[in-house]
N, C-alpha and C positions, 0 to 999 in steps of 0.2 A: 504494500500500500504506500502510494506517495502521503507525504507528510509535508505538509506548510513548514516552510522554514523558521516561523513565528512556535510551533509546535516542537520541531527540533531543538532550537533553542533552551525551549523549559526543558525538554528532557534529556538536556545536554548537564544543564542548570543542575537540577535537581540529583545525577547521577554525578553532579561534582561535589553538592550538597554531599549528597552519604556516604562518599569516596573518605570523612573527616569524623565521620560516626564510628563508634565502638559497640562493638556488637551485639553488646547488652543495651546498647541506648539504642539500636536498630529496632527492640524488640516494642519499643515502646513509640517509636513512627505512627502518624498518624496515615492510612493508605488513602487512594489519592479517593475523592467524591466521583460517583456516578451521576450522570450526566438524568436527568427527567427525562426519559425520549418517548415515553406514552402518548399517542395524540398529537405528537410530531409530524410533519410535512415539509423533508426537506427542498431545498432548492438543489437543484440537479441539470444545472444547467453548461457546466464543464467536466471535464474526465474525473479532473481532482473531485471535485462536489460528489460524482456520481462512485467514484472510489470510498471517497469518508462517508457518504451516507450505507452505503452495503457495508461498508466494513462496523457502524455502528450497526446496523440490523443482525451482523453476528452476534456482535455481543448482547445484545437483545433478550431479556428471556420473555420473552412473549408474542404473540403472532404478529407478521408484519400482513401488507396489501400489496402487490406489486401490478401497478396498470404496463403493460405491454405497450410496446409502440403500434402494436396491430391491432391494440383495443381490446383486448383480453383481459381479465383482472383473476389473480390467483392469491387467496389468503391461506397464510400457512407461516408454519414455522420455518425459518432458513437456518440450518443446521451446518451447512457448511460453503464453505466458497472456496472457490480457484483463481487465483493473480495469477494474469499471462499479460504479456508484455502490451496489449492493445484489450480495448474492450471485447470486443469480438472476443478475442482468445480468453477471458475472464467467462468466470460461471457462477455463478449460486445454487444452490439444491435447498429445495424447497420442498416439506412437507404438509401439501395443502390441508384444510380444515374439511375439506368433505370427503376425502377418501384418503389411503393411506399410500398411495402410488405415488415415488418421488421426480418432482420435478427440475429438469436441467435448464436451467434461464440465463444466455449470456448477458453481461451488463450490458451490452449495445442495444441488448433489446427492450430494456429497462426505460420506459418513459417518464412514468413516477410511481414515490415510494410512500407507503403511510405507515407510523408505527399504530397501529391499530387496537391490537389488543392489550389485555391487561398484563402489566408486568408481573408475571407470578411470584418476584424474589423481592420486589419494592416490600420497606418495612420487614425483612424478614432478616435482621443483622441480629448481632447476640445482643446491642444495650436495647434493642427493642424488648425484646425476651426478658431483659431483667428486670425494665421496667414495665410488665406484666405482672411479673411474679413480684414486685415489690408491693402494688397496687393491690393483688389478690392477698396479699399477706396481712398488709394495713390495714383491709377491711375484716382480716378474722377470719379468712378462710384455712380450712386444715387439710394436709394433705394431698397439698399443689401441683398441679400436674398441669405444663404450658404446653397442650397439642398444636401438633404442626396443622396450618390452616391446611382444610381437603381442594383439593385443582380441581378445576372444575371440570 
């Protein structure tokens, strides 16, 4: 994936940053914030654009929309992608939401993109969990038990 040289820079930055950390105080790093990309609509109007928006739709955990240049639209999970030197030669693999047959989509063919569905991992970090369990404890509950939310 190309990377804005504004992008490089921090991660040039930052990998000079903890180059002076000791490895116990590594442990205590704060890791870096996820980006809101639910209900997103990126612009996708040059190669880099249409690069950074698939390569966030990996990271993704949630279904994206992908409208086709041929007017198609396929929602699903995008599980994995291929960088090859030209759009065309780039791919995404798509697990659509109505059947379970995976699809091959080059980013050339990619018109736009929606983050669509719900992030399943949003709110699911550990001080979320503990501050459940602090809440449930405050009020006197015994016997605590913080279930994992059911995916729909």
């Amino acid at each position: 994936m190309a990377i804005s040289p504004e992008q490089a820079q921090l991660e040039t930055a930052k990998i000079e940053q903890l180059s002076h950390q000791s490895a116990d105080d590594l442990d205590h790093i704060a890791g870096r914030e996820r980006e809101q990309l639910e209900g997103w609509i990126p612009e996708m109007a040059s190669e880099t654009e249409i690069r950074e928006a698939l390569e966030k739709a990996f990271d993704y955990r949630g279904d994206i929309t992908v409208t086709l240049r041929e007017g198609g639209r396929i929602e699903g999970y995008l599980f994995d992608r291929r960088q090859g030197a030209t759009l065309a030669d780039s791919f995404v693999r798509i697990i659509p939401t109505n059947n379970r047959a995976k699809v091959n989509i080059a980013y050339s063919d990619v018109a736009a993109l929606a983050f669509t569905g719900r992030d399943t991992a949003a709110g699911k970090s550990f001080d979320a969990w503990v501050k459940r369990y602090t809440e449930k404890k405050a009020a006197g509950e015994k016997n605590i038990q913080i279930e994992p939310e059911r995916l729909e």
